[in-house]
Backbone bond lengths (Angstrom), bond angles and torsions (degrees), N, CA, C in turn:
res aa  C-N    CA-C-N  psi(-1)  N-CA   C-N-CA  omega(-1)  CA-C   N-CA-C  phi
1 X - - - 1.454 - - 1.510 109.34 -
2 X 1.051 129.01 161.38 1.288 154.82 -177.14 1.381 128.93 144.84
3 X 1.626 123.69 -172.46 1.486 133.77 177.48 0.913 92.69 -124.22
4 X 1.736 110.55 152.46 1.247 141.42 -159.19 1.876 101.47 -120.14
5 X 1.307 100.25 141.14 1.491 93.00 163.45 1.063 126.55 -144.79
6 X 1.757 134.46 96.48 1.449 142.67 -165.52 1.490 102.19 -84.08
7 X 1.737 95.52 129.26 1.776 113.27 -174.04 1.740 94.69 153.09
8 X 1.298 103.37 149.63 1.277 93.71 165.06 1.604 121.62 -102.15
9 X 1.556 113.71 162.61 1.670 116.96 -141.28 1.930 89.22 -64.61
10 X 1.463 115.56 -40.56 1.552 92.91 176.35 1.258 151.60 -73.81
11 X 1.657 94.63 20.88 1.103 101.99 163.87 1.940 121.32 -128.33
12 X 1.360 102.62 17.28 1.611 121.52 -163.39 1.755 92.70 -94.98
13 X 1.520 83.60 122.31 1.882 86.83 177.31 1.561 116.15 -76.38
14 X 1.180 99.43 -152.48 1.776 109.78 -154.42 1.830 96.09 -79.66
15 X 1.744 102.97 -42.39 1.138 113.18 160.33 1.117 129.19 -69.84
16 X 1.003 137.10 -38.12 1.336 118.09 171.92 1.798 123.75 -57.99
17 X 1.480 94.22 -28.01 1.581 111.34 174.53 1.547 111.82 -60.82
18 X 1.146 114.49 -59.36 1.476 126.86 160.12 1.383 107.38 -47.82
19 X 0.948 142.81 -76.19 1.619 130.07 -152.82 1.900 110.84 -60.63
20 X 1.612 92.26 -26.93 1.491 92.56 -167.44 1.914 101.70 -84.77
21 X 1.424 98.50 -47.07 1.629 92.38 170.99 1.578 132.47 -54.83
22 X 1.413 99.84 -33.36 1.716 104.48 165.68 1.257 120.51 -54.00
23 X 1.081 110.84 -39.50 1.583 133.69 -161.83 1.697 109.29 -88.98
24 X 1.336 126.83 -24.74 1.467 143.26 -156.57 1.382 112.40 -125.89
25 X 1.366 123.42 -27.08 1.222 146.93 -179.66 1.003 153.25 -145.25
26 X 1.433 104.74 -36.94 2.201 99.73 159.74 1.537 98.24 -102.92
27 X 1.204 136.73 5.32 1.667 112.01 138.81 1.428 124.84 -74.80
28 X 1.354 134.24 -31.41 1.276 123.73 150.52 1.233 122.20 -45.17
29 X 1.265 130.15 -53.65 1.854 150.11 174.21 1.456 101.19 -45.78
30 X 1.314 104.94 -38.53 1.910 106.67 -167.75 1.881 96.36 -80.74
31 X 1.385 105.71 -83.23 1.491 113.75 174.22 1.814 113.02 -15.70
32 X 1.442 100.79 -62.73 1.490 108.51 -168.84 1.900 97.15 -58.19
33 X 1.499 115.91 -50.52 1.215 106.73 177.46 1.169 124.80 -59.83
34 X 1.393 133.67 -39.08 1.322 127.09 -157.34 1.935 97.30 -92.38
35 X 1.215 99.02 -7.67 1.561 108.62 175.66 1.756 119.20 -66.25
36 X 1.448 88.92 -54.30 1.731 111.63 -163.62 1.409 100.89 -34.25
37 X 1.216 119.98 -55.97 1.795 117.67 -171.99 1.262 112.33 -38.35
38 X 1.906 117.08 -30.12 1.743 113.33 -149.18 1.608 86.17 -112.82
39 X 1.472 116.81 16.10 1.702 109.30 -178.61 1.216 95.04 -102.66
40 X 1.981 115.95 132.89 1.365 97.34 173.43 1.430 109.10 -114.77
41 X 1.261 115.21 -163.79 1.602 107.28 -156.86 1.741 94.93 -74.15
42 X 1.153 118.74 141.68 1.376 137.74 141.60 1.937 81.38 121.59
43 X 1.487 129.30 19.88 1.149 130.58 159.93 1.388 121.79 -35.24
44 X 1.551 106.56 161.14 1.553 99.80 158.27 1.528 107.31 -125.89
45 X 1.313 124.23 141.65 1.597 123.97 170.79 1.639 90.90 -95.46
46 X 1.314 138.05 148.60 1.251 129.84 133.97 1.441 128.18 -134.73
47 X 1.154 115.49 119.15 1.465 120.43 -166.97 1.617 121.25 -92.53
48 X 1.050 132.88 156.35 1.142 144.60 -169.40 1.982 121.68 -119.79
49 X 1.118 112.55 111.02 1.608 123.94 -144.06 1.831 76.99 -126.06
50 X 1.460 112.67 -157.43 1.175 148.11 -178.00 1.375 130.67 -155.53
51 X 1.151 132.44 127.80 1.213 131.91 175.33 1.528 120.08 -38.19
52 X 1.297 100.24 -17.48 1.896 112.35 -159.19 1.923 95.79 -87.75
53 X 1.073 111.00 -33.93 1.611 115.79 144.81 1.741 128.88 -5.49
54 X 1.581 85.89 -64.68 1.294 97.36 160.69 1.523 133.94 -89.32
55 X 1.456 110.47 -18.94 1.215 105.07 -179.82 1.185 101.48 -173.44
56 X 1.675 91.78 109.08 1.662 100.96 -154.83 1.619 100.09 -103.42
57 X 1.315 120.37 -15.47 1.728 89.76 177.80 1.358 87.77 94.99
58 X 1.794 87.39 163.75 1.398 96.68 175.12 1.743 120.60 -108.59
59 X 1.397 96.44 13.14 1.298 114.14 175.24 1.792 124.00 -105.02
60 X 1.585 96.59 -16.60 1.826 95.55 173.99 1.093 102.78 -130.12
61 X 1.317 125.72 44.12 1.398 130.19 144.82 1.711 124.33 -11.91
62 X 1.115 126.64 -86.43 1.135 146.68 149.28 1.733 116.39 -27.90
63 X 1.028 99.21 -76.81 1.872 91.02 175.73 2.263 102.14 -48.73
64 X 1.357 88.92 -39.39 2.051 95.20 -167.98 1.784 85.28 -48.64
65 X 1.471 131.61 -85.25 0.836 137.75 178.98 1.919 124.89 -24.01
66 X 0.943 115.33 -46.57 1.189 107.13 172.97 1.526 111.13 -78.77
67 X 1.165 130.38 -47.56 1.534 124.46 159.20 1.525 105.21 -29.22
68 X 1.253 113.62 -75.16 1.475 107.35 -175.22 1.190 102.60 -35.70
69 X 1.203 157.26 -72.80 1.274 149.76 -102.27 1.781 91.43 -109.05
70 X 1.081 118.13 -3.19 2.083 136.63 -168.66 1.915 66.26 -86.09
71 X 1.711 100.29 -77.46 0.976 93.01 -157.63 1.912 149.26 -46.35
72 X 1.742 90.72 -26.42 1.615 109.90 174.66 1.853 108.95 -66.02
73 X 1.444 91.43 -41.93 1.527 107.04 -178.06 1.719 96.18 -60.34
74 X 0.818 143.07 -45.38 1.538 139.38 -162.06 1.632 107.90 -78.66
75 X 1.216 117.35 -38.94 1.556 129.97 168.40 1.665 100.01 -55.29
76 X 1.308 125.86 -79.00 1.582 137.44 174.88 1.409 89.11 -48.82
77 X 0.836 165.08 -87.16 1.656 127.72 -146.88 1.059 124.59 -70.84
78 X 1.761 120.81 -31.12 1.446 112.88 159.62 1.229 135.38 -50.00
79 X 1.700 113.29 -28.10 1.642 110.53 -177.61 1.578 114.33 -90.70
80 X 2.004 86.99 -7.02 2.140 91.76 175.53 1.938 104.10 -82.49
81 X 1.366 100.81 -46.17 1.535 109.89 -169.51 1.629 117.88 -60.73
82 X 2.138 102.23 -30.27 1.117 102.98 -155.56 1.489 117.62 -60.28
83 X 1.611 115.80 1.64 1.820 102.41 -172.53 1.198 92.62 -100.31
84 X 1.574 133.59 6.48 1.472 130.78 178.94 1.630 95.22 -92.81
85 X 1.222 127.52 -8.38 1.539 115.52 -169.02 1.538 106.44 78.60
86 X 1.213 130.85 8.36 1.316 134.16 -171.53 1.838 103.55 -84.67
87 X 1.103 122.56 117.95 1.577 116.39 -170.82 1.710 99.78 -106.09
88 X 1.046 99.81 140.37 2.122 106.08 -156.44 1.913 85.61 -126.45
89 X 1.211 126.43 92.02 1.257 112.75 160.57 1.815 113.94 -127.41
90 X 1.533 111.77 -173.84 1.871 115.36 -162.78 1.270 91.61 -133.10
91 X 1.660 119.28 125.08 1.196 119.93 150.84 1.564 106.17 -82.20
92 X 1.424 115.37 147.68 1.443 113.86 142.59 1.441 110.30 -132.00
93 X 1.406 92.67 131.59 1.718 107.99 155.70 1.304 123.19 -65.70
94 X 1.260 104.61 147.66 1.733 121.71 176.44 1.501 100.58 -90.25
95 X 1.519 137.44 -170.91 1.053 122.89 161.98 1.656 127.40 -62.17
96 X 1.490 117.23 126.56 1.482 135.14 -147.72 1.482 80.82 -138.54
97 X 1.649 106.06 146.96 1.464 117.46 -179.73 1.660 107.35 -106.10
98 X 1.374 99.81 106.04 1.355 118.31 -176.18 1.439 124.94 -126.12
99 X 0.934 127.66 169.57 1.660 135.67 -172.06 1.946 99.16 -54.40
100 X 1.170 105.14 -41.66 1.549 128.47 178.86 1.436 125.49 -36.97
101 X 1.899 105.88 -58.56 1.135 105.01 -177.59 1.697 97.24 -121.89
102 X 1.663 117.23 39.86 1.358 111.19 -175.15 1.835 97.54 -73.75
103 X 1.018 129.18 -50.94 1.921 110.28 169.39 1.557 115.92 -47.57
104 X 1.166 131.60 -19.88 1.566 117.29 169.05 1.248 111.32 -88.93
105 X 1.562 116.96 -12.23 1.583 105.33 -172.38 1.353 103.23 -101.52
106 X 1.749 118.25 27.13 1.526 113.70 -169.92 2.041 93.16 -101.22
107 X 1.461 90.41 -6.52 2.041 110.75 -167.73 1.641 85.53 -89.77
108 X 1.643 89.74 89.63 1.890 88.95 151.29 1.312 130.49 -35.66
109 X 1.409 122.57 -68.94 1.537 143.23 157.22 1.387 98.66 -28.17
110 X 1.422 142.80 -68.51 1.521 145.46 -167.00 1.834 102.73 -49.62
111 X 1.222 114.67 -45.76 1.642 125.40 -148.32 1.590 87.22 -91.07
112 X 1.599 116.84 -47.35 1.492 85.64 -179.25 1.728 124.46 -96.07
113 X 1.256 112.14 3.11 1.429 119.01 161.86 1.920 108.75 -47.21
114 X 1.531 95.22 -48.52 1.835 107.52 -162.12 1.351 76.69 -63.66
115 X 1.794 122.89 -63.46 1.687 104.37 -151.57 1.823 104.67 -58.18
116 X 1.002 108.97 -49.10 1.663 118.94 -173.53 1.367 107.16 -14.06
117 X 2.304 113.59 -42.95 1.190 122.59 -159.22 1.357 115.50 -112.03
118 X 1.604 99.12 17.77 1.726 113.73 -175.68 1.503 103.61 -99.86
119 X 1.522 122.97 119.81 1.235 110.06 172.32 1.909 115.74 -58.85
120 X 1.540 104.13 -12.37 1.317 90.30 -158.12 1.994 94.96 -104.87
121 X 1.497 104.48 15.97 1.682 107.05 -167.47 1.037 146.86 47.41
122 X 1.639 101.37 39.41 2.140 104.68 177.98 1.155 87.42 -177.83
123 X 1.429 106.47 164.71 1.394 107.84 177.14 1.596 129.54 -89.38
124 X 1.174 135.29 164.14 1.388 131.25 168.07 1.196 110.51 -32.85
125 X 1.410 118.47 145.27 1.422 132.61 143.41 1.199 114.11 -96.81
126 X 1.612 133.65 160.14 1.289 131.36 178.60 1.582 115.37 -63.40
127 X 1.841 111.79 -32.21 0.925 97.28 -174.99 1.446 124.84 -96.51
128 X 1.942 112.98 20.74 1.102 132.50 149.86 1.851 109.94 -33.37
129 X 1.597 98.77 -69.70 1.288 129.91 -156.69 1.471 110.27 -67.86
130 X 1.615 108.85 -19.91 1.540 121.24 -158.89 1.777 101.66 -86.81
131 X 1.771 89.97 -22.25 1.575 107.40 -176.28 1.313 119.00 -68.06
132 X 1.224 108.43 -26.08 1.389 113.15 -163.68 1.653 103.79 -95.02
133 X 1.102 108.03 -18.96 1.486 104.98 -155.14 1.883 97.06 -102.28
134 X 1.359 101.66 -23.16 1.757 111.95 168.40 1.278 94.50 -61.54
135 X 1.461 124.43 -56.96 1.862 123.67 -167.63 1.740 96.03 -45.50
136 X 1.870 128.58 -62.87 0.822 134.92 176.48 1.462 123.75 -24.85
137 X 1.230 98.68 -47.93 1.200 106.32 -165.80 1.543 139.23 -85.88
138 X 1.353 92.46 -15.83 1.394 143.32 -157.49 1.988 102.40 -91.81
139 X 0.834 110.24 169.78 1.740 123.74 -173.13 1.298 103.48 -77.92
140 X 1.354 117.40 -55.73 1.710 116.26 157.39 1.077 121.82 -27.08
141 X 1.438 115.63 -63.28 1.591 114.61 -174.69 1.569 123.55 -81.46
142 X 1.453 121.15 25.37 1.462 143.97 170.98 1.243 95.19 -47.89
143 X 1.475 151.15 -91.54 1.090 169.10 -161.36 1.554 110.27 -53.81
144 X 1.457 136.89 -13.14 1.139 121.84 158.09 1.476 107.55 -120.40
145 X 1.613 100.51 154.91 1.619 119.34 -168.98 1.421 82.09 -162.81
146 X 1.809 103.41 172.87 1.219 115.86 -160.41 1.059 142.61 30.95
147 X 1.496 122.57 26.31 1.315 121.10 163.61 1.174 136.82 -93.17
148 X 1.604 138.42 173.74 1.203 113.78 163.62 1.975 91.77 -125.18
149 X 1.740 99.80 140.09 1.054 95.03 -169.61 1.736 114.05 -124.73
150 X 0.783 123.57 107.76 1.790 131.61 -174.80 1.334 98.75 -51.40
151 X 1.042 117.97 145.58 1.553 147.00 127.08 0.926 120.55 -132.24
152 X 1.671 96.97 111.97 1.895 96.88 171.97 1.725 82.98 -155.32
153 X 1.143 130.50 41.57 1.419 104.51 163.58 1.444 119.43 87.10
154 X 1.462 112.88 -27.40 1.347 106.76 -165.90 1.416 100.31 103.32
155 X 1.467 129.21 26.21 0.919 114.23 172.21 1.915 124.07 -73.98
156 X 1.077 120.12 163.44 1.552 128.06 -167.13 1.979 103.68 43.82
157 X 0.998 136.10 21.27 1.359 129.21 143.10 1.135 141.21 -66.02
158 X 1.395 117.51 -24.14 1.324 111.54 160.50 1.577 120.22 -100.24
């Protein structure tokens, strides 16, 4: 979950900075904190970032940045939690067809540009994303923490 904000960052005011960081990052920071007491050891935290994190364009500047910052936060709790057995890792989605970007996915031209750059050719489904984060969550995924882990298909690989 979060808000998105299209513009580039030199021109995004003080507010816009604020609304998107509240929303992208100290509600994760808050949740995860007011949580920690009810996580017990061999827990899982798992957080939710974006691909755009990594490469935000010159249009999600601002949303890229607050993802990142999901993401630094997810590294620092794994190396605080890790003697609790607590595993702290970040999915991010690539583009996933959601309530979110349902007006861009109405742009024929928009939907197959994204697949064009998906190694795997279509976009996410949610329950792409739901997959990964069950593995996380799951007894299997005991052994990794601190990562940040993409799903998007392979998107921007080719």
């Amino acid at each position: 979950a979060g808000i998105g904000h299209f513009g580039k960052v030199s021109e995004a005011t003080e507010q816009d900075f604020d609304d998107v960081f509240t929303a992208n990052a100290k509600a994760p920071f808050l949740v995860t904190k007011f949580a920690l007491p009810f996580v017990a050891p061999g827990g899982r935290i798992i957080n939710i970032s974006s691909g755009a994190s990594k490469r935000p364009g010159t249009l999600f500047g601002l949303y890229a940045m607050s993802k990142a910052a999901v993401d630094a936060m997810t590294v620092a709790l794994a190396a605080e939690l890790g003697p609790q057995g607590i595993t702290v890792n970040t999915v991010a989605p690539g583009w996933t067809a959601t309530d979110a970007n349902a007006s861009a996915r109405q742009d024929v031209a928009t939907v197959r540009n994204v697949e064009s750059q998906t190694a795997l050719g279509r976009l996410g489904m949610p329950e792409d994303i739901a997959r990964v984060v069950a593995f996380l969550a799951s007894e299997d995924g005991g052994w990794v923490t601190g990562q940040y882990i993409e799903a998007s298909g392979g998107f921007k690989l080719l």
